[in-house]
N, CA, C and O atoms as a GROMACS GRO file, in nm:
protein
  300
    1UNK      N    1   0.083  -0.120   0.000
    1UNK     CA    2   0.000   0.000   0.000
    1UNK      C    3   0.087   0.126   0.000
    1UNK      O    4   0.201   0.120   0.047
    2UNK      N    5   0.029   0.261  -0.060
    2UNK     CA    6   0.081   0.349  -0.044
    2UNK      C    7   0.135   0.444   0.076
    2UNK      O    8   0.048   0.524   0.109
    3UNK      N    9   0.248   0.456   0.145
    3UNK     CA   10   0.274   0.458   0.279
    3UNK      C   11   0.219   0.638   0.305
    3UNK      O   12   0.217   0.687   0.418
    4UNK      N   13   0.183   0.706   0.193
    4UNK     CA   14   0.130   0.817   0.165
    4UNK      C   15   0.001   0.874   0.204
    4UNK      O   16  -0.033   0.991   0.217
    5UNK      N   17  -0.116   0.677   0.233
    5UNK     CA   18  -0.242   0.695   0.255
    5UNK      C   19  -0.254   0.622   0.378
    5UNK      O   20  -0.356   0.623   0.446
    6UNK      N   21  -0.136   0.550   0.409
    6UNK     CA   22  -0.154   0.483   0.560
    6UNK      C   23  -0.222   0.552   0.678
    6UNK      O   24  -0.233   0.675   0.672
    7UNK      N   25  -0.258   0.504   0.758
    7UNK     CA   26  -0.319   0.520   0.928
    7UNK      C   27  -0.204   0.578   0.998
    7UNK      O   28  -0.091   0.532   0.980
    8UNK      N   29  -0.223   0.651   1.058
    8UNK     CA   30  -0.114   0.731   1.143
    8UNK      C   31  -0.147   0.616   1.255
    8UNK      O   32  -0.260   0.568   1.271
    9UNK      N   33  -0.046   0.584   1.319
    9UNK     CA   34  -0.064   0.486   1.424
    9UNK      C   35  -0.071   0.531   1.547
    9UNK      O   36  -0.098   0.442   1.628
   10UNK      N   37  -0.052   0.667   1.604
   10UNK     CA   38  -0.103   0.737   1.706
   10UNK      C   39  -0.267   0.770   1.723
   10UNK      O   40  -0.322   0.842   1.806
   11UNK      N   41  -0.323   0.690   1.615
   11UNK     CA   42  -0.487   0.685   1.612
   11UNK      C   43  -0.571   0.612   1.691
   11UNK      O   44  -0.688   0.631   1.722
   12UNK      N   45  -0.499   0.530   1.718
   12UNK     CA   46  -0.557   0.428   1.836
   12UNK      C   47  -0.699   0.335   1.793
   12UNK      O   48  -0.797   0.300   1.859
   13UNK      N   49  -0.656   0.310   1.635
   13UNK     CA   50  -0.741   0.240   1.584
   13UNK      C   51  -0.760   0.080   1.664
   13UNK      O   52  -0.686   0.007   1.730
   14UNK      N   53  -0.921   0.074   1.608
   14UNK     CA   54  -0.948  -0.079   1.707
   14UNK      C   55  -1.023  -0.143   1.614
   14UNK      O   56  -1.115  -0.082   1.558
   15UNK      N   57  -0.994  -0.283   1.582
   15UNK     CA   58  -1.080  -0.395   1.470
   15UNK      C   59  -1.240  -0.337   1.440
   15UNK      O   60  -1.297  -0.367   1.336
   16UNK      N   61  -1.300  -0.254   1.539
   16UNK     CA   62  -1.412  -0.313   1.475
   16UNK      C   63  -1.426  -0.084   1.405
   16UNK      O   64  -1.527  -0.028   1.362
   17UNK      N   65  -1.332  -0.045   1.419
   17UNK     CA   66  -1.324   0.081   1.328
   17UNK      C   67  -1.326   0.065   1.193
   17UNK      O   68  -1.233  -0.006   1.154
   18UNK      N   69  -1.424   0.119   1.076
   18UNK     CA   70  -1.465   0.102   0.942
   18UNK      C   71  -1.375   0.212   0.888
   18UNK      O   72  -1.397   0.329   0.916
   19UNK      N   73  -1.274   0.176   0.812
   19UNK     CA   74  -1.201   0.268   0.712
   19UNK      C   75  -1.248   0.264   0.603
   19UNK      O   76  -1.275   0.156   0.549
   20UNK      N   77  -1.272   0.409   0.532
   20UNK     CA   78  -1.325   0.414   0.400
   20UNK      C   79  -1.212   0.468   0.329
   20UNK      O   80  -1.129   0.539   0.385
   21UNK      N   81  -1.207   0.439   0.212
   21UNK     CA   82  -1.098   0.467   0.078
   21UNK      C   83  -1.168   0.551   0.028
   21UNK      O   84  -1.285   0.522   0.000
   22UNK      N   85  -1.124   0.663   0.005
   22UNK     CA   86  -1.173   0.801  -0.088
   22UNK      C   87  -1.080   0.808  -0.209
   22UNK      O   88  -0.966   0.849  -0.189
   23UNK      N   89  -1.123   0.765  -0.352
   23UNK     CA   90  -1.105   0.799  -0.480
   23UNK      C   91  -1.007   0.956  -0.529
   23UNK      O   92  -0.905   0.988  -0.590
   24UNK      N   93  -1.138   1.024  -0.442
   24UNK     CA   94  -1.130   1.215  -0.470
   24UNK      C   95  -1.082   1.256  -0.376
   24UNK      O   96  -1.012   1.187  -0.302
   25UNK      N   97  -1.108   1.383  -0.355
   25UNK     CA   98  -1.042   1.491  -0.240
   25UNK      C   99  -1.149   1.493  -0.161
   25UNK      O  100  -1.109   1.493  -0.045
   26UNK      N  101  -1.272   1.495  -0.167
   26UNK     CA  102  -1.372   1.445  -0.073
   26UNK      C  103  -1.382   1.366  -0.041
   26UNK      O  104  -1.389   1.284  -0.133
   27UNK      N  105  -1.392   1.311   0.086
   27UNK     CA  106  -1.438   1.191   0.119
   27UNK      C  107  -1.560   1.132   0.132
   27UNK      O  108  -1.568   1.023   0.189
   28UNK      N  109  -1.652   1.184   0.091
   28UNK     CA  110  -1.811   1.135   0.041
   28UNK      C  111  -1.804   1.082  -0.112
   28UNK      O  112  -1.868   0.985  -0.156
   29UNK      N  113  -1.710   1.168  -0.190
   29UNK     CA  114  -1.744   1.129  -0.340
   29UNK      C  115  -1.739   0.997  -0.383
   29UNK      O  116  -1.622   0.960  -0.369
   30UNK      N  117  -1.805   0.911  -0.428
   30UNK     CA  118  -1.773   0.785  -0.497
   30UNK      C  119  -1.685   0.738  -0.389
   30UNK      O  120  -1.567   0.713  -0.414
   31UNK      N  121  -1.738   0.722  -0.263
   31UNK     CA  122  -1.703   0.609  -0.145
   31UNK      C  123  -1.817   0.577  -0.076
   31UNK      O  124  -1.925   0.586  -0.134
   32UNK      N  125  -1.809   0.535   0.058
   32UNK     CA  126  -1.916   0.497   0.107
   32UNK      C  127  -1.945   0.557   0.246
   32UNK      O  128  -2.028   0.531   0.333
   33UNK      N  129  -1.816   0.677   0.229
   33UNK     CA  130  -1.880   0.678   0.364
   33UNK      C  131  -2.046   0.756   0.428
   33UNK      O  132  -2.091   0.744   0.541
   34UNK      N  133  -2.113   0.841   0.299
   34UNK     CA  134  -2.238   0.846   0.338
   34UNK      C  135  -2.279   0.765   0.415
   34UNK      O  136  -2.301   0.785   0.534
   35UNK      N  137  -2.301   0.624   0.332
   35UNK     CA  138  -2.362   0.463   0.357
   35UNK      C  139  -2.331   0.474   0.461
   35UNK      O  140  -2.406   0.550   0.523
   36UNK      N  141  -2.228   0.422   0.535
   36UNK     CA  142  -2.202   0.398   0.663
   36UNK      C  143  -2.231   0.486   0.751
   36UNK      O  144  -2.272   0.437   0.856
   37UNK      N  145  -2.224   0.621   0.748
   37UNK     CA  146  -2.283   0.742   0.861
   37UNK      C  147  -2.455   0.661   0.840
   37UNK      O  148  -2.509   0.564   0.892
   38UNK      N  149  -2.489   0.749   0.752
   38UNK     CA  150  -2.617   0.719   0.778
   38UNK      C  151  -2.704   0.602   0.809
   38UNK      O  152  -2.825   0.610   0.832
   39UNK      N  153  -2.641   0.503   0.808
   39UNK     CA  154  -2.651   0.353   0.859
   39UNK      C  155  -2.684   0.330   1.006
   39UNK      O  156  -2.771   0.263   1.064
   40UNK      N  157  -2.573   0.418   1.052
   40UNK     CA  158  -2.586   0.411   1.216
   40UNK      C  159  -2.612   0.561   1.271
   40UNK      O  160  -2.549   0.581   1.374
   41UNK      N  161  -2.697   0.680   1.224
   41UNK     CA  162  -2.750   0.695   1.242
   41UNK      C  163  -2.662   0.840   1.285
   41UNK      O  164  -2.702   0.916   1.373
   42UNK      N  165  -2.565   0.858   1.225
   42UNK     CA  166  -2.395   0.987   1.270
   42UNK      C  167  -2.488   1.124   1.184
   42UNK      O  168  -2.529   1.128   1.068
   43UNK      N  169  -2.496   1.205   1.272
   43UNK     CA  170  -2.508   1.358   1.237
   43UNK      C  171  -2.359   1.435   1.224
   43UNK      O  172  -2.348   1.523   1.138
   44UNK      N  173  -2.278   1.410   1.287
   44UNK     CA  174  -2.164   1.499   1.306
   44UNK      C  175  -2.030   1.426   1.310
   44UNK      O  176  -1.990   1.342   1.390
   45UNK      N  177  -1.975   1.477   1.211
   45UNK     CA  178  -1.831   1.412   1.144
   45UNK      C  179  -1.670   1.526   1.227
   45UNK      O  180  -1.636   1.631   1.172
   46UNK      N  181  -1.612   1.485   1.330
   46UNK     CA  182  -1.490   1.503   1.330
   46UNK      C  183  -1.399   1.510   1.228
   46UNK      O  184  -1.342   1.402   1.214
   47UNK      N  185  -1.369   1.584   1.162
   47UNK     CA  186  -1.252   1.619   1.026
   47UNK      C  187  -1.124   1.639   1.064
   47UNK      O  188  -1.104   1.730   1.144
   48UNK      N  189  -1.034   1.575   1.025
   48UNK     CA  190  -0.887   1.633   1.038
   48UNK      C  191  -0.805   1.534   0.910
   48UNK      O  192  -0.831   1.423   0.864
   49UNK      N  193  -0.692   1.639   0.881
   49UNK     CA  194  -0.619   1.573   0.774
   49UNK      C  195  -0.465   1.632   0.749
   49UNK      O  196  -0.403   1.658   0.852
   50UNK      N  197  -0.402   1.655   0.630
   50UNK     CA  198  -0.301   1.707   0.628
   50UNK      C  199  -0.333   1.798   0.482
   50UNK      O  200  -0.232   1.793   0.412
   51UNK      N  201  -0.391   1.840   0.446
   51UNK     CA  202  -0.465   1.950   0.326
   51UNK      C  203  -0.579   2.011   0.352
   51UNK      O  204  -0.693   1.981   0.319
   52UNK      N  205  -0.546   2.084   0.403
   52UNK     CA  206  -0.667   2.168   0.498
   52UNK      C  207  -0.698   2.222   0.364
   52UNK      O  208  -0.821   2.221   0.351
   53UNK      N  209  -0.647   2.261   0.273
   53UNK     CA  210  -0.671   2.328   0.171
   53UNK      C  211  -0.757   2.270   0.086
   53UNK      O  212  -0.860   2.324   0.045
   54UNK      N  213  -0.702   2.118   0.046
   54UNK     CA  214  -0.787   2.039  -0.023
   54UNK      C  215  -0.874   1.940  -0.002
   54UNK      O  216  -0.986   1.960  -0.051
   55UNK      N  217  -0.852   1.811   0.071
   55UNK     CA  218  -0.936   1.724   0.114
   55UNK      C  219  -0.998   1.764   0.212
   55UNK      O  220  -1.117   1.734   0.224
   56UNK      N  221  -0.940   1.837   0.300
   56UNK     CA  222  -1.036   1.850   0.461
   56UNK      C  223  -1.201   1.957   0.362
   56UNK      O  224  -1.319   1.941   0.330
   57UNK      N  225  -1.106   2.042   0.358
   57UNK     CA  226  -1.220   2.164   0.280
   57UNK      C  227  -1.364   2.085   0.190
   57UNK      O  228  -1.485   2.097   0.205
   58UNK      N  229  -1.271   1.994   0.086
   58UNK     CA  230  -1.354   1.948   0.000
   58UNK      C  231  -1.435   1.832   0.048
   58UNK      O  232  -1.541   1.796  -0.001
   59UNK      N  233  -1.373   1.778   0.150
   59UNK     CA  234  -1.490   1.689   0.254
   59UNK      C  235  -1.563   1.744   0.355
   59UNK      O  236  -1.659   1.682   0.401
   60UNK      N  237  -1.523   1.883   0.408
   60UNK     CA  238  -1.640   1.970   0.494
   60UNK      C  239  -1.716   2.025   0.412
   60UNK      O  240  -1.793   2.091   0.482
   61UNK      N  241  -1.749   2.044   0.279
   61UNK     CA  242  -1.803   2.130   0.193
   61UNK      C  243  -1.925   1.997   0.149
   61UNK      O  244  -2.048   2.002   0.152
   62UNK      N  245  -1.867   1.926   0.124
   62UNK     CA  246  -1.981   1.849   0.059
   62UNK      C  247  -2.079   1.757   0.159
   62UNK      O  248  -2.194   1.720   0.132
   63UNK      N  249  -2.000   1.728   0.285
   63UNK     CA  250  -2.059   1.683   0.419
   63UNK      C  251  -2.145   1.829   0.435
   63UNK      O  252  -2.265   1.812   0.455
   64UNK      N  253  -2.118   1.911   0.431
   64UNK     CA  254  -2.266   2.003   0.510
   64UNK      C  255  -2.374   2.027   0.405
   64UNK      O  256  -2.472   2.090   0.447
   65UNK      N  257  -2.375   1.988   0.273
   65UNK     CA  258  -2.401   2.011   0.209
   65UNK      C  259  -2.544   1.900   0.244
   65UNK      O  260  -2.660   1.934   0.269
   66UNK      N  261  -2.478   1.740   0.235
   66UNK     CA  262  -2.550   1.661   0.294
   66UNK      C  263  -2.596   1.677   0.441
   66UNK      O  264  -2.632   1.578   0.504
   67UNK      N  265  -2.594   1.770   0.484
   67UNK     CA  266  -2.664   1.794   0.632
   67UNK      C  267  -2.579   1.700   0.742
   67UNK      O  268  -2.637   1.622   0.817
   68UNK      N  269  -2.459   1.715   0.742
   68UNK     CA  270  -2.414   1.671   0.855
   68UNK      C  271  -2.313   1.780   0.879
   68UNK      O  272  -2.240   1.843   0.802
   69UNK      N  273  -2.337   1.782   1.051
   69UNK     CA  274  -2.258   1.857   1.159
   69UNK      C  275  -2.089   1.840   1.113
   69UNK      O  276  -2.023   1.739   1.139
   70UNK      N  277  -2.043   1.945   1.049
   70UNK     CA  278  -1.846   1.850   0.981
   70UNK      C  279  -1.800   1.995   1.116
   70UNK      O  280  -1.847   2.107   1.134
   71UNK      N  281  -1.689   1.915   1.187
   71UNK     CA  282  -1.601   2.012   1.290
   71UNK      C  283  -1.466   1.945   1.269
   71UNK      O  284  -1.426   1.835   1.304
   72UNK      N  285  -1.394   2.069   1.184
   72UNK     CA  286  -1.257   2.038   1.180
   72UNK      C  287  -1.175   2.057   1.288
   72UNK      O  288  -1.174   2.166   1.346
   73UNK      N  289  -1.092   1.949   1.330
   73UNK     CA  290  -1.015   1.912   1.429
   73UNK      C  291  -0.907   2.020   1.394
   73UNK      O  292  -0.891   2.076   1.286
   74UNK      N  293  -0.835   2.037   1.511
   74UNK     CA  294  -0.657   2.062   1.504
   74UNK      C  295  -0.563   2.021   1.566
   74UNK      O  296  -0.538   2.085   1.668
   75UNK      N  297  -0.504   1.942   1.545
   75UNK     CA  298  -0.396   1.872   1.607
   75UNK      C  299  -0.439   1.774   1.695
   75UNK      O  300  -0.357   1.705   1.756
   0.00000   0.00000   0.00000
């Protein structure tokens, strides 16, 4: 895998955490993570990334768009 798109391992990821693969600079576009928010029922998305400029933006833009609560993290 690309060590470019890896999990930061200070995440404290746990087996039953759902990672979605984003195609685009959004992370709604042509993935799933709609599906899965709205599945279980998530109003409000925690955002953080390393392109505040591009992916974070272009995944808070299209998340509020779809009516969910997006609060970009910092650090």
């Amino acid at each position: 895998s690309n060590p470019l798109s890896e999990l930061h391992p200070g995440l404290g990821r746990v087996d039953t955490d759902i990672v979605v693969e984003k195609p685009h600079a959004s992370g709604f576009t042509s993935s799933m993570l709609h599906d899965h928010l709205a599945a279980r029922g998530i109003d409000t998305v925690l955002l953080t990334g390393t392109s505040t400029s591009g992916c974070v933006r272009a995944t808070a833009v299209e998340g509020a768009a779809r009516h969910y609560r997006m609060l970009v993290v910092e650090e």
